[in-house]
C-alpha positions as a printed NumPy array, in Angstrom:
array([[ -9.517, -29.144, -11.025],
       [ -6.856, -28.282,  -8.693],
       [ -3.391, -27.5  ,  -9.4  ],
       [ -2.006, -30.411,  -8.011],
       [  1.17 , -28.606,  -7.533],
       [  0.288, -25.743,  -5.677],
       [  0.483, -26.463,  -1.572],
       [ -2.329, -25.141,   0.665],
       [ -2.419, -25.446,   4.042],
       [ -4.857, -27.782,   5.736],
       [ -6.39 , -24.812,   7.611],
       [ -6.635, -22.66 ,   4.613],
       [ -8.537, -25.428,   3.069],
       [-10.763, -25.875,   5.873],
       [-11.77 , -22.403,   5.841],
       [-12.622, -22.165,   2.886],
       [-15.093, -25.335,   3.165],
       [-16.646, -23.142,   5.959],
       [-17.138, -20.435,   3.721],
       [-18.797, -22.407,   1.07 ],
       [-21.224, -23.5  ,   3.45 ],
       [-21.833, -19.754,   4.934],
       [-22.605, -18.634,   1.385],
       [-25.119, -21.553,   1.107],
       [-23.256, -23.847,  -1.19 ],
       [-25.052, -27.43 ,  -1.336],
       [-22.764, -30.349,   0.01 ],
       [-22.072, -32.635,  -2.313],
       [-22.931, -30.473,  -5.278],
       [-19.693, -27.718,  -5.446],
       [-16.329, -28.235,  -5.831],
       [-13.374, -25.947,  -4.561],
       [-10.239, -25.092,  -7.227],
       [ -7.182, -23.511,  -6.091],
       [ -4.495, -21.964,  -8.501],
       [ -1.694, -19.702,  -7.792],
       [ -3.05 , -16.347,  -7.797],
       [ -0.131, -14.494,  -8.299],
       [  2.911, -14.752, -10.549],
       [  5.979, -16.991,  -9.974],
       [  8.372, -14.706,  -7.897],
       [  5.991, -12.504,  -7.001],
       [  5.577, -13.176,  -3.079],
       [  8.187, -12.343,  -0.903],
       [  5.966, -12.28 ,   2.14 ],
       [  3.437, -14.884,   1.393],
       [  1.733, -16.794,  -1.741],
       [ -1.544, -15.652,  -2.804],
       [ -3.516, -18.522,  -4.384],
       [ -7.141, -18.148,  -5.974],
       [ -9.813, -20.498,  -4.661],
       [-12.869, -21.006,  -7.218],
       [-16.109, -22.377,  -5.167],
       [-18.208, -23.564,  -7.726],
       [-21.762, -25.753,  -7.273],
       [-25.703, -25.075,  -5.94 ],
       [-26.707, -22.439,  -3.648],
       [-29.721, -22.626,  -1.751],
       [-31.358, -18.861,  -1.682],
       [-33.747, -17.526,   0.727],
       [-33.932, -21.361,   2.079],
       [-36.223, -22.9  ,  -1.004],
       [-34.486, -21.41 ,  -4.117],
       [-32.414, -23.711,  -5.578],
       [-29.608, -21.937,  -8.058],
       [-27.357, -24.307, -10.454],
       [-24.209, -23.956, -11.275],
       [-23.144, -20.603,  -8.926],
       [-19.515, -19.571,  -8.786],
       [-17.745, -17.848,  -6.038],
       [-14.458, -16.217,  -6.864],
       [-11.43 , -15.632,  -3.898],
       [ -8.116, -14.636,  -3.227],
       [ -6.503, -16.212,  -0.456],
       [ -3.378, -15.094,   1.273],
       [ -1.176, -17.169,   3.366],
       [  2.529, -16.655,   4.646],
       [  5.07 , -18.319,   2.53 ],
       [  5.722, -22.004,   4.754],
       [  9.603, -21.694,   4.927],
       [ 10.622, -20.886,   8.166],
       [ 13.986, -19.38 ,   7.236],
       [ 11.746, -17.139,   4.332],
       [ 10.081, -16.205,   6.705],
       [ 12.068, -14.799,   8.984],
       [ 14.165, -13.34 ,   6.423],
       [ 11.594, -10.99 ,   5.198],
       [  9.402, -10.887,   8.507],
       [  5.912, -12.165,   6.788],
       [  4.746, -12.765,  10.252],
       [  4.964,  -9.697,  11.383],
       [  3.299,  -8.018,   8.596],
       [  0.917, -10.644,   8.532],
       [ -0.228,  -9.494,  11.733],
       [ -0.836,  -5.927,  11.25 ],
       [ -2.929,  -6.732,   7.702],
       [ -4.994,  -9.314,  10.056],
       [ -5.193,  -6.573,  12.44 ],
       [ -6.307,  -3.802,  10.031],
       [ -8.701,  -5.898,   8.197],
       [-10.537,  -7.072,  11.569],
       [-10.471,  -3.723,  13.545],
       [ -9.393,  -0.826,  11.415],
       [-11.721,  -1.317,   8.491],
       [-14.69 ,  -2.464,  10.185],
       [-14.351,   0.428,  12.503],
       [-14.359,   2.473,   9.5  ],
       [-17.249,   0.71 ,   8.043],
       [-19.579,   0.891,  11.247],
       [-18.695,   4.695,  11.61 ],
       [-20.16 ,   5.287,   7.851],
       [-23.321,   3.077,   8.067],
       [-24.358,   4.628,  11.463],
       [-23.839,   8.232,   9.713],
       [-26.266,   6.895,   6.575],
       [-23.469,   5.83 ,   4.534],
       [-23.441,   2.547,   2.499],
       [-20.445,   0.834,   0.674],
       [-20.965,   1.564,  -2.783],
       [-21.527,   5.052,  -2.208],
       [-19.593,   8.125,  -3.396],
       [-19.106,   9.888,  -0.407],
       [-17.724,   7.409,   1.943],
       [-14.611,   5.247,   1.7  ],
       [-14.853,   1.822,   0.481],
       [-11.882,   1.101,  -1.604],
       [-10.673,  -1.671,   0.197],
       [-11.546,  -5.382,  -0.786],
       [-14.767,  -7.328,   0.893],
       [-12.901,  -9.582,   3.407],
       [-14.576, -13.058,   4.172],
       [-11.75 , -14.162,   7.044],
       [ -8.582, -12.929,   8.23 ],
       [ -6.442, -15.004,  11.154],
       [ -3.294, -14.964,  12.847],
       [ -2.081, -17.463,  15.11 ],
       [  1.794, -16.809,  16.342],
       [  1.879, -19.869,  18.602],
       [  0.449, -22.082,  15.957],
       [  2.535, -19.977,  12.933],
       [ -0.424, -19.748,  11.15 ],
       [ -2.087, -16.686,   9.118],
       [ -4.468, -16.166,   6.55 ],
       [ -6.733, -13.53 ,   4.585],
       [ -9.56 , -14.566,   2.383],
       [-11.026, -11.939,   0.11 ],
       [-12.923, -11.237,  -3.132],
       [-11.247, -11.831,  -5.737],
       [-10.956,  -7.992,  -7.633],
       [-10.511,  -9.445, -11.018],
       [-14.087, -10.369, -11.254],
       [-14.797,  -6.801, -10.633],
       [-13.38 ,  -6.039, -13.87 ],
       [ -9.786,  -4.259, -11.566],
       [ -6.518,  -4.205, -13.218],
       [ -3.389,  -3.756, -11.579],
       [ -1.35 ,  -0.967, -13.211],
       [  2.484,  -1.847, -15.045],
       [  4.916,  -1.085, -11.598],
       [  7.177,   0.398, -13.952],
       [  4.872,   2.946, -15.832],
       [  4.748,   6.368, -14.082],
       [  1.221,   6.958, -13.045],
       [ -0.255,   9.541, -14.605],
       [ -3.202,  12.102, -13.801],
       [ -6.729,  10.492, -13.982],
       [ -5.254,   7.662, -11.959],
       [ -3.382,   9.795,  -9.45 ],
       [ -6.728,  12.083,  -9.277],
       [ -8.733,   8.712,  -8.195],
       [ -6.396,   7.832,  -5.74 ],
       [ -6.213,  11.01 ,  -3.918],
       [-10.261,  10.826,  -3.397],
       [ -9.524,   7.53 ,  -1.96 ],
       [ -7.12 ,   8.587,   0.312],
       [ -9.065,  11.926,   1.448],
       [-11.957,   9.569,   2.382],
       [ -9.634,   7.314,   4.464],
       [ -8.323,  10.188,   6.368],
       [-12.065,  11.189,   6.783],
       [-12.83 ,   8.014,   8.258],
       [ -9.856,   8.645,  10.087],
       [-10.461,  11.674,  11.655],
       [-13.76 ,  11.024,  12.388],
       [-13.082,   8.195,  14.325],
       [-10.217,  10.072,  16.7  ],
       [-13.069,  12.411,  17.294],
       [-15.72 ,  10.197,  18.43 ],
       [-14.758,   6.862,  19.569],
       [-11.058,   8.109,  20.801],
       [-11.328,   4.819,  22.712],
       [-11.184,   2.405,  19.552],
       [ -8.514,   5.186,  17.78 ],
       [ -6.331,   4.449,  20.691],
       [ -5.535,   1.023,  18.644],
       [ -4.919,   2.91 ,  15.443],
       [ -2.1  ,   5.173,  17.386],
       [ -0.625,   2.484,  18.429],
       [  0.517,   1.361,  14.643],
       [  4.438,   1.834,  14.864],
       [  6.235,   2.018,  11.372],
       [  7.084,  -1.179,   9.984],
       [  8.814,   0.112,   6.995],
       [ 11.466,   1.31 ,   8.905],
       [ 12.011,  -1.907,  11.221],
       [ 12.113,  -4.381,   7.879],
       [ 14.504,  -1.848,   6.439],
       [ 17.135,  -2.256,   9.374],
       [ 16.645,  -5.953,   9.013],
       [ 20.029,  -8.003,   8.682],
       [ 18.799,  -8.861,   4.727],
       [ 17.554,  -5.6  ,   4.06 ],
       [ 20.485,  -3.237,   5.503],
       [ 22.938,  -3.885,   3.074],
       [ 21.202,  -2.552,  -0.049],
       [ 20.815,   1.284,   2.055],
       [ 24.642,   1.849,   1.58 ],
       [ 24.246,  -0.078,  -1.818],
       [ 22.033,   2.598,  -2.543],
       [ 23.083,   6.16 ,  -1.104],
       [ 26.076,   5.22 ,  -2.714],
       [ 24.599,   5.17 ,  -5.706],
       [ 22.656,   8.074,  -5.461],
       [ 25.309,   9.868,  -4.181],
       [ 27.338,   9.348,  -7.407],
       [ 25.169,  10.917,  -9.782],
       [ 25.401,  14.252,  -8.18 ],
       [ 28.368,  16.806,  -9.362],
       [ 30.095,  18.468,  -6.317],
       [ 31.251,  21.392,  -9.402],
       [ 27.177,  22.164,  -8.599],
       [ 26.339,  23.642,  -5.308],
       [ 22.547,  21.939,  -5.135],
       [ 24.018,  18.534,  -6.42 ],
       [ 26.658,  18.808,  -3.866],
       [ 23.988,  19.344,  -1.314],
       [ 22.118,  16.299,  -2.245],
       [ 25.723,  14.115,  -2.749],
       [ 26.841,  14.7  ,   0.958],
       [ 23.241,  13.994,   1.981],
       [ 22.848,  10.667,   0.733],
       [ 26.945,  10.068,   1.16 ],
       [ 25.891,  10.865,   5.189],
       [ 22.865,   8.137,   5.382],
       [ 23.935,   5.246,   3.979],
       [ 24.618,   4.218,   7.43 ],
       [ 22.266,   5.473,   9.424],
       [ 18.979,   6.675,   6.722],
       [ 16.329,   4.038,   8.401],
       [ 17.314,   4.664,  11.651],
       [ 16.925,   8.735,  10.347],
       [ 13.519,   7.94 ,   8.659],
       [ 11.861,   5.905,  11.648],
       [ 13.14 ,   9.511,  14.161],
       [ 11.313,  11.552,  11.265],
       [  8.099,   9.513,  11.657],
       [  7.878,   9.079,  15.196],
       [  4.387,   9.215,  16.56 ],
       [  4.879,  12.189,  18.35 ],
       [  5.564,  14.168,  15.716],
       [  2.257,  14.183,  13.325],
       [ -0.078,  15.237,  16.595],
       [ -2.58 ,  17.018,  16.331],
       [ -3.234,  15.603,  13.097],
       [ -2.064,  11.902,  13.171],
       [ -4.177,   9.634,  11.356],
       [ -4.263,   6.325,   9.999],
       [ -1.692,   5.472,   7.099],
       [ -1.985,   2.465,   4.557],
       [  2.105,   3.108,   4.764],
       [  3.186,   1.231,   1.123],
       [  1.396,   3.395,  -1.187],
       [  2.28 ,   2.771,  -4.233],
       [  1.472,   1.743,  -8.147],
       [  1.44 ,  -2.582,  -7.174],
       [ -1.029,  -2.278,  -4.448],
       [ -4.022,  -0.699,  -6.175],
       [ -6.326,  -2.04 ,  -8.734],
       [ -8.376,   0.348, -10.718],
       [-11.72 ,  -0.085, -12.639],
       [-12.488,   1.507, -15.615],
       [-16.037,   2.836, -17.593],
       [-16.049,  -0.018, -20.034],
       [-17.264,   2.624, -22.906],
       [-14.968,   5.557, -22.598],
       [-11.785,   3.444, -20.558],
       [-11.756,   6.545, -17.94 ],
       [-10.953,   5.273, -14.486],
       [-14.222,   5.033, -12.075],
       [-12.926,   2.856,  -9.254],
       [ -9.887,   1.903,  -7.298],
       [ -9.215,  -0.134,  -4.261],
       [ -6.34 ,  -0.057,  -1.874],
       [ -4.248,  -3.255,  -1.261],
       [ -1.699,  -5.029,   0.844],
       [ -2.064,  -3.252,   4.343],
       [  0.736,  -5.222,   6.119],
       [  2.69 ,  -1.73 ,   6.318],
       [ -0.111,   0.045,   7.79 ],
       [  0.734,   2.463,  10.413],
       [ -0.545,   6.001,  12.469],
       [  1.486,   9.028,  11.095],
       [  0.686,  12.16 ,   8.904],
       [ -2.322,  11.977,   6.95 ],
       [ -0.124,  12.974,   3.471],
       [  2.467,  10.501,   3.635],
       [  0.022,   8.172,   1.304],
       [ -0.183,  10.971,  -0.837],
       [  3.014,  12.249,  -0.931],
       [  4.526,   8.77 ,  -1.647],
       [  2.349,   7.859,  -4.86 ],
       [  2.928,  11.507,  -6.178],
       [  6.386,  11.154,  -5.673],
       [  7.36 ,   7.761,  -6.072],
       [  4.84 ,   6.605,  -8.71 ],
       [  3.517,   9.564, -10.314],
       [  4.539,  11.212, -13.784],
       [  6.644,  13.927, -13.29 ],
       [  4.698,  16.657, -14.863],
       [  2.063,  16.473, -12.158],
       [  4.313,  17.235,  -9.394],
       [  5.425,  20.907, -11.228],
       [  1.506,  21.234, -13.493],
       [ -0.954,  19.441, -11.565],
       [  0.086,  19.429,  -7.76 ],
       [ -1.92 ,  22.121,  -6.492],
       [ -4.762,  20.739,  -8.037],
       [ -4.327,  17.297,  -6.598],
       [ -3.844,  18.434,  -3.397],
       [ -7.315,  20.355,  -3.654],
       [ -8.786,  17.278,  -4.651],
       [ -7.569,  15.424,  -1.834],
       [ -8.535,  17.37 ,   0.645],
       [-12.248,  18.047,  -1.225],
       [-12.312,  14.629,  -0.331],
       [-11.775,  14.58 ,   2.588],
       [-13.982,  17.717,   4.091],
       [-16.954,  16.037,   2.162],
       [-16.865,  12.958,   3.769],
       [-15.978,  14.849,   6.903],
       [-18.618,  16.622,   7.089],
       [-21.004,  13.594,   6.135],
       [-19.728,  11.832,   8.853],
       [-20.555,  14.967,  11.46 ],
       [-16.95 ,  16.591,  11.603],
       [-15.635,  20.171,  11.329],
       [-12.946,  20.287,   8.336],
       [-11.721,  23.4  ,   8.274],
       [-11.294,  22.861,  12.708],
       [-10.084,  19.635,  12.708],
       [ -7.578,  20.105,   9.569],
       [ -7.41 ,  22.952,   7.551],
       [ -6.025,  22.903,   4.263],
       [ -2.469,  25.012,   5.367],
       [ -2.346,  22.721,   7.583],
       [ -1.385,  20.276,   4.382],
       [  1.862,  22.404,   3.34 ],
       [  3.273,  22.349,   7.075],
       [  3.133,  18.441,   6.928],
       [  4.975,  17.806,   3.943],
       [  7.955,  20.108,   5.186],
       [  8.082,  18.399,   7.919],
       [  7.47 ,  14.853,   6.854],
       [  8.308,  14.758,   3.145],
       [ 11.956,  13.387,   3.518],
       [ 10.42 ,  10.15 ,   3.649],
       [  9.643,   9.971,   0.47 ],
       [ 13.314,  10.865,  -0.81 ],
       [ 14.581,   8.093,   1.502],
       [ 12.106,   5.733,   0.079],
       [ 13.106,   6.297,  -3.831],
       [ 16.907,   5.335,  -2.715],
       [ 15.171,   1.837,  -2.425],
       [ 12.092,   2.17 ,  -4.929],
       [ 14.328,   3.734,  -7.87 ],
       [ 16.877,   0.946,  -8.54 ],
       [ 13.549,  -1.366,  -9.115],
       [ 11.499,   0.548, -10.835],
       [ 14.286,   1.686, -13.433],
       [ 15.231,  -2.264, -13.233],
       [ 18.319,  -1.41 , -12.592],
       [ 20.075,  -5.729, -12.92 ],
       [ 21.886,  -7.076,  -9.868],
       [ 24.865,  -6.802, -12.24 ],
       [ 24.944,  -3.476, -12.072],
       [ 25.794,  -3.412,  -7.991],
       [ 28.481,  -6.161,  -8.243],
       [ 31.909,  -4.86 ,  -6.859],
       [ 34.037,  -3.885,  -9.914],
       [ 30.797,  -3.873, -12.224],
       [ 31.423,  -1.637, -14.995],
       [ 28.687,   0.621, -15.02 ],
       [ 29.125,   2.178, -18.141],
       [ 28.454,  -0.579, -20.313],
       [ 26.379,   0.009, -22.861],
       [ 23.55 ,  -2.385, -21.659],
       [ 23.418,  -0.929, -18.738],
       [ 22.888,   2.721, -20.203],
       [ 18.922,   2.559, -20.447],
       [ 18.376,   1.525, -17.046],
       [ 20.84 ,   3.641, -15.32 ],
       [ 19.87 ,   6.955, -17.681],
       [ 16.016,   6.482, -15.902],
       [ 16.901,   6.151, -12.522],
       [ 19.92 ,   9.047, -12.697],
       [ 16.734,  11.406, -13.993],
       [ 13.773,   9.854, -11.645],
       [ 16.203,  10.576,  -8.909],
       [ 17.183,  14.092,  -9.809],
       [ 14.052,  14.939, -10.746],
       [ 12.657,  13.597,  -6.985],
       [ 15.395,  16.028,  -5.239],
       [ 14.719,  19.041,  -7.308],
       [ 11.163,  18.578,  -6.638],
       [ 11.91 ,  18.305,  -2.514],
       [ 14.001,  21.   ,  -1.818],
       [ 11.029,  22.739,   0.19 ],
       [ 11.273,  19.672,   2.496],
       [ 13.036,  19.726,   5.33 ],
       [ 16.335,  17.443,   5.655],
       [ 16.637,  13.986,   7.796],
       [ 18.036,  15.204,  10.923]])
């Protein structure tokens, strides 16, 4: 049974009927449940809801099978207009659509021409199976309908647990694939990347928004006041976030103009971070084996370490930014120069290792602008706390505030190397 309070849209339902029938499904024999497929409060941009197909399936036109069960997610923007516009779901809903109907594929043609097959461990397939993906401005209408990851046996991670190692390790395979694919693509069908290069960044434009802008001086003022101007590096870092919170978006969208990352711009997922990836793990020994990349509605062309750089940095423990980085870094680009090659390209030609260190001086002040937003919600930092007169040293507040004064110190000690917002 349905949830007879959850609201669908007529077209998403439709769909979905078309689906069952693609997949064989007998008419008159399944039935299709919906339930929310996310937590209440959860979707700002749109409502996932989980659609359940469940009846006979006619294989290989004679077989009969009883009983089959197909499992979705389906994700649709949120049907209040003024929602809507206040966090820009159609916008983003349009670059997912787009990157699940011509980035992906693209990447998945390039792999199986060069031998590849999903499943594989050379090339990159950590991104969900997609079954539909639409966007209709005229008509306001969007929608992606994918497998449903859960049946996989993929758990999303706690968003406010640092990450540590063996995940981190996983992801940065994933993400030396995807620049692979990447890569490979610019090289030999420069006529398709031309549609990759043309992925602005969103982040930046839904930062400056007229809901949004507000919390940046919220923030740098914040930041700002943990620093002691007695200390000449914490007096660095004071009059650097005291100077942005007016203009840091603005700063950060200059820093990651396209421009800037050539020759080695590549496709970005662009909102890498702990709540959109799902890992799988080796049911006997609970090591990590799999993980698949979610939510691409920030997706964007820039430097090919930004993904990194932003789950290290962001979401990683702390120790494996001073123990473990060179060593993750390695991994990555492994990664990447195996695929690479697999897929017919030079590594060490088309981007040498050094040529890692260069980016992230030059692009790794993203990542510092970034934790003046991520930090206050990942250290659940209440909206108490940023009232006007709020005592902030109240005892209850203490816990909160102690994480997010060291995540954020720890974040500029570990950046210094990077070169300032300009």
């Amino acid at each position: 049974m349905s949830n007879p309070l959850l609201v669908v849209p007529a077209y998403v339902r439709s769909k979905l009927e078309e689906i069952a029938w693609e997949h064989s499904f007998v008419g008159g024999t399944y039935e299709i449940c919906l339930e929310p497929g996310s937590k209440v409060g959860d979707g700002f941009i749109g409502q996932m809801v989980r659609a359940t197909i469940r009846g006979d399936r006619l294989v290989d036109g004679d077989r009969l099978l009883r009983d089959q069960v197909m499992r979705l997610i389906c994700k649709v923007p949120l049907e209040d207009p003024i929602q809507r516009e206040k966090f820009n779901s159609m916008l983003l809903f349009e670059r997912e659509v787009l990157v699940y109907n011509e980035v992906l594929p693209e990447f998945e043609r390039l792999q199986l021409a060069k031998g590849l097959w999903r499943g594989d461990d050379v090339g990159f397939w950590n991104f969900p199976r997609c079954y539909w993906a639409s966007f209709d401005a005229e008509q306001g209408e969007s929608m992606l309908i994918m497998e449903d990851l859960v049946e996989r046996g993929l758990e999303l991670k706690d968003k406010y647990v640092l990450v540590d190692y063996d995940h981190v390790k996983v992801l940065m395979v994933a993400l030396g694939k995807m620049n692979a694919c990447s890569f490979a693509l610019r090289e030999q069908k420069p006529e398709v990347f031309e549609k990759i290069k043309r992925l602005d960044d969103l982040l930046s434009v839904i930062m400056m928004t007229e809901q949004t802008k507000p919390l940046s001086r919220r923030n740098c003022d914040l930041a700002a006041s943990i620093f002691n101007e007695e200390d000449m590096k914490e007096k660095r870092w004071k009059n650097n976030f005291s100077s942005l919170k007016d203009c840091i978006w603005e700063k950060t969208q200059k820093l990651m103009a396209s421009q800037k990352v050539e020759p080695y711009g590549a496709f970005n997922h662009g909102d890498c971070w702990t709540n959109n990836v799902m890992f799988g793990y080796d049911k006997a020994t609970n090591s990590v084996q799999e993980i698949v990349l979610l939510d691409w509605q920030m997706a964007r062309y820039g430097s090919p370490i930004m993904d990194l750089l932003s789950f290290l940095y962001l979401c990683g423990e702390i120790d494996l930014r001073r123990e473990h980085f060179n060593d993750l870094l390695q991994t990555f680009y492994n990664a990447f120069a195996t695929t690479f090659r697999a897929l017919g390209g030079q590594p060490e030609k088309s981007f040498p290792f050094e040529a890692i260190h260069a980016q992230m001086k030059l692009f790794g002040a993203q990542v510092v602008t970034m934790s003046t937003f991520a930090f206050p919600i990942l250290s659940k930092l209440p909206d108490e706390f940023f009232r006007k007169n709020a005592d902030r040293t109240k005892e209850e507040f203490q816990p909160q505030f102690c994480r997010y004064q060291q995540l954020m110190k720890d974040i500029c000690r570990d950046s210094e190397h990077f070169e300032d917002l300009e």
